[in-house]
C-alpha positions as CSV (number, residue, x, y, z in Angstrom):
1,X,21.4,0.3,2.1
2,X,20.2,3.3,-0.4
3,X,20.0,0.9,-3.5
4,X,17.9,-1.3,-0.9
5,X,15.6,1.8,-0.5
6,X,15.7,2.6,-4.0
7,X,14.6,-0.4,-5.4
8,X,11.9,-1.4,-8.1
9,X,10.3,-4.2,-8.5
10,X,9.0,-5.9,-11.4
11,X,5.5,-7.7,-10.8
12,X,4.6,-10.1,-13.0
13,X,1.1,-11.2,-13.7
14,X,0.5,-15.4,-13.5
15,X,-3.0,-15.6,-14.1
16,X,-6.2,-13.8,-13.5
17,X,-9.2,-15.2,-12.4
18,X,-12.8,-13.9,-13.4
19,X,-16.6,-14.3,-13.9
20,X,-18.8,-13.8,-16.7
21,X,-22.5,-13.0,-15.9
22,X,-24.7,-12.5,-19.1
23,X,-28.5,-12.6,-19.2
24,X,-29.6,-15.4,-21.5
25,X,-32.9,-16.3,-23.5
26,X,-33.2,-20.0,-22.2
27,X,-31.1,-22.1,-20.2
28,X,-27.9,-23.1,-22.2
29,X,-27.4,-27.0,-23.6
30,X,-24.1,-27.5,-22.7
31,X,-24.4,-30.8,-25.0
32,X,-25.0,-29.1,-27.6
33,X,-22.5,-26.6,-27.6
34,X,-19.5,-29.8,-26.5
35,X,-20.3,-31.4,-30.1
36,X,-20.4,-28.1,-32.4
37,X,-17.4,-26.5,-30.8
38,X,-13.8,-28.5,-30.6
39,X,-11.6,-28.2,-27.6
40,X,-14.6,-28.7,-25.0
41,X,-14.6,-31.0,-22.6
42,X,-18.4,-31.8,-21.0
43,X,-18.9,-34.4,-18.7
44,X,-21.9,-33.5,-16.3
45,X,-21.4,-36.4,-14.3
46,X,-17.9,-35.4,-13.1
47,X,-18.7,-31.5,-13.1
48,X,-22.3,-29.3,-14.3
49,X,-20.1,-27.0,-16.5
50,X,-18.5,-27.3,-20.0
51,X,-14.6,-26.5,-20.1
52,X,-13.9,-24.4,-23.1
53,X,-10.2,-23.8,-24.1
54,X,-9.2,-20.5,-25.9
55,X,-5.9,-20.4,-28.2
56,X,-5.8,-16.4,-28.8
57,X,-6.4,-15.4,-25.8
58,X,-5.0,-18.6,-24.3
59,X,-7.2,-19.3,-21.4
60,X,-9.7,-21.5,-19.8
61,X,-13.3,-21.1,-19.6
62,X,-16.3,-23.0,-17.8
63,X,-19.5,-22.1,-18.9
64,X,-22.8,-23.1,-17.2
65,X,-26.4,-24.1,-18.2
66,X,-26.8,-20.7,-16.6
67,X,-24.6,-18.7,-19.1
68,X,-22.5,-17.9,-16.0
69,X,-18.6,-18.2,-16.8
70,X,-15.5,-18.9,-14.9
71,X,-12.3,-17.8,-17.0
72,X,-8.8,-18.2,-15.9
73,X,-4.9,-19.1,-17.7
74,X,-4.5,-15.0,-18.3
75,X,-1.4,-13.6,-17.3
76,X,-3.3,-9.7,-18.3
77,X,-6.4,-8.0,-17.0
78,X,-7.4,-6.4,-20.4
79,X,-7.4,-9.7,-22.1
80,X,-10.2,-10.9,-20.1
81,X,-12.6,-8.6,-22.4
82,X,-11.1,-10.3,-25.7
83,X,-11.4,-13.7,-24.5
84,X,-15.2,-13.1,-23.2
85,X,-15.8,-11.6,-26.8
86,X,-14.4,-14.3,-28.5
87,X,-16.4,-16.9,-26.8
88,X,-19.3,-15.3,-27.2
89,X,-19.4,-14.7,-30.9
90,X,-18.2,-18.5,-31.5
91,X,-21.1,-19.4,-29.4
92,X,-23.4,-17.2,-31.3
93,X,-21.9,-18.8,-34.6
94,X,-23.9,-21.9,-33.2
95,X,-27.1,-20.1,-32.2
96,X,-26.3,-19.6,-28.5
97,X,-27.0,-16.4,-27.4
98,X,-25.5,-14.4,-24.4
99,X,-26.2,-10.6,-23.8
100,X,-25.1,-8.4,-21.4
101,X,-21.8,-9.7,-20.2
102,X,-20.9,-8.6,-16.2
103,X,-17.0,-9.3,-15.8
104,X,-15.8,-9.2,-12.0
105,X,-12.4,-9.7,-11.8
106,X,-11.9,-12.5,-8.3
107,X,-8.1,-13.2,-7.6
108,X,-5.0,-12.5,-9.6
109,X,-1.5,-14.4,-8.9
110,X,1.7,-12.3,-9.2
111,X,5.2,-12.9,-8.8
112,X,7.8,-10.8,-8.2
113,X,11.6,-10.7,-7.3
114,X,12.6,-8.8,-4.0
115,X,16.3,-9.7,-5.0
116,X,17.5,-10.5,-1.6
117,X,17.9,-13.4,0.6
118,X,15.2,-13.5,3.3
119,X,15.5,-14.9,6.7
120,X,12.5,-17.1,7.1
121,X,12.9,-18.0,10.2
122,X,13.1,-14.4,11.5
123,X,10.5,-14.0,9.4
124,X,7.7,-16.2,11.3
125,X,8.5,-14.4,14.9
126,X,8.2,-11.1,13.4
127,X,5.5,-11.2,11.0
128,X,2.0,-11.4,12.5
129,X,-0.3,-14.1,10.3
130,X,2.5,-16.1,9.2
131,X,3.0,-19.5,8.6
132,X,6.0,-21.2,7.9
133,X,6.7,-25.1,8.1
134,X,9.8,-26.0,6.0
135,X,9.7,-29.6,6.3
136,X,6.1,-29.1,4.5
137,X,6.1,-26.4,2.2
138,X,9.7,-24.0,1.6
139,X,7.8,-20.9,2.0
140,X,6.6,-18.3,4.7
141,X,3.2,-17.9,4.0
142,X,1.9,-14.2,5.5
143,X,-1.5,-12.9,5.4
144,X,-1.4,-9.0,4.9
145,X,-4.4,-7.0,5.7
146,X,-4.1,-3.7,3.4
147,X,-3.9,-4.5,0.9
148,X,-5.9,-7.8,1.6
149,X,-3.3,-10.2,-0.3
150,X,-1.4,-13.9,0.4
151,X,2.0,-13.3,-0.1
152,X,4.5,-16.3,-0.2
153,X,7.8,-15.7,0.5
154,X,11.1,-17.7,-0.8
155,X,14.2,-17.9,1.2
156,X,16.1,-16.6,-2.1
157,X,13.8,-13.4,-1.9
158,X,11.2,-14.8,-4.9
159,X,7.7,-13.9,-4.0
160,X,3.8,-14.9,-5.3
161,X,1.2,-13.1,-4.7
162,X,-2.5,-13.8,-4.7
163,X,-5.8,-13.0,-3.5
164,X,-6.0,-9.4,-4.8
165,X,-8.4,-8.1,-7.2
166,X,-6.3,-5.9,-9.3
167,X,-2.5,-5.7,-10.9
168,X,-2.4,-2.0,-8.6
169,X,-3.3,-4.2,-5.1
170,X,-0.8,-6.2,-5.9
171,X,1.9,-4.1,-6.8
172,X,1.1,-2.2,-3.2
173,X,1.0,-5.4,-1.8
174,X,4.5,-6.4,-3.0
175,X,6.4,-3.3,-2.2
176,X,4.7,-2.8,1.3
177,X,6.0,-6.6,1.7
178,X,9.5,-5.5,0.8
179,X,9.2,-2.3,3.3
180,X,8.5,-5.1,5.9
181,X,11.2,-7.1,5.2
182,X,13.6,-4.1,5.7
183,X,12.0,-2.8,8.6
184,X,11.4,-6.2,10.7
185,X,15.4,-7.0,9.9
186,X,14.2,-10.1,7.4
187,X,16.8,-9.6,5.1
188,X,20.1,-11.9,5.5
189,X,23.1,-10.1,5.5
């Protein structure tokens, strides 16, 4: 059981999700911005914000009349700050201006590998805030408290994590998952 003990765990980043605030001079014309920049997407009948795809960092944006943002697709934290730049110097190559930007980092999605098989059904008597219905969805869901995170868990011992608000949460998240797991005799033998 030492190697159990011992073991370290690789967490791997899915995507991070975060919002942009940035003071503006005057409200932004999405319009405007959907016909001088390819790979934009504006329909304000279906949604009020413009989708903006990134190649370098490849991610996602939605950007408001407000110059609020919503950026997701990155699988790292520090590449939030080089997509906001980039976005905001190709809007400033078309005269729109934002200043100021506010980044607030809102849920990141990890996964991770615990390498053993988990007993699932144990799992739901012994884990508090759990939910697990097979014939609906193949994973225990549990709701862990400290560090506030969603953890699903696989039967084969695969793991996603979500709801933190940093890579750090989430690693603590994981490994006090696989403590659990130990303890609560949720590993098959």
């Amino acid at each position: 059981m030492k190697e159990i003990r011992d073991k370290v765990l690789k967490i791997s980043v899915k995507n991070v999700v975060a919002t942009v605030s940035t003071e503006i001079k005057d409200r932004i014309n999405l319009s405007y911005i959907s016909r001088k920049i390819e790979d934009t997407r504006y329909e304000p009948s279906r949604f009020p914000g413009l989708i903006l795809k990134i190649i370098d960092p490849p991610a996602t944006a939605l950007i408001f009349s407000t110059g609020k943002m919503v950026l997701t697709g990155l699988d790292d934290v520090e590449l939030i700050k080089v997509a906001v730049k980039k976005i905001i110097k190709d809007l400033s190559n078309i005269d729109v201006e934002l200043f100021n930007p506010k980044i607030a980092i809102h849920n990141i999605v990890a996964t991770s590998d615990l390498g053993v098989r988990l007993d699932l059904d144990r799992g739901i008597v012994v884990l508090e805030r759990s939910v697990y219905e097979p014939e609906i969805f193949p994973a225990l869901t549990y709701r862990m408290q400290d560090p506030k995170a969603v953890l699903l868990l696989f039967s084969s011992g695969k793991i996603v994590c979500t709801g933190t608000v940093s890579v750090e949460k989430a690693r603590r998240a994981v490994y006090k998952l696989f403590e659990l797991v130990k303890d609560l005799g949720i590993i098959r033998q």
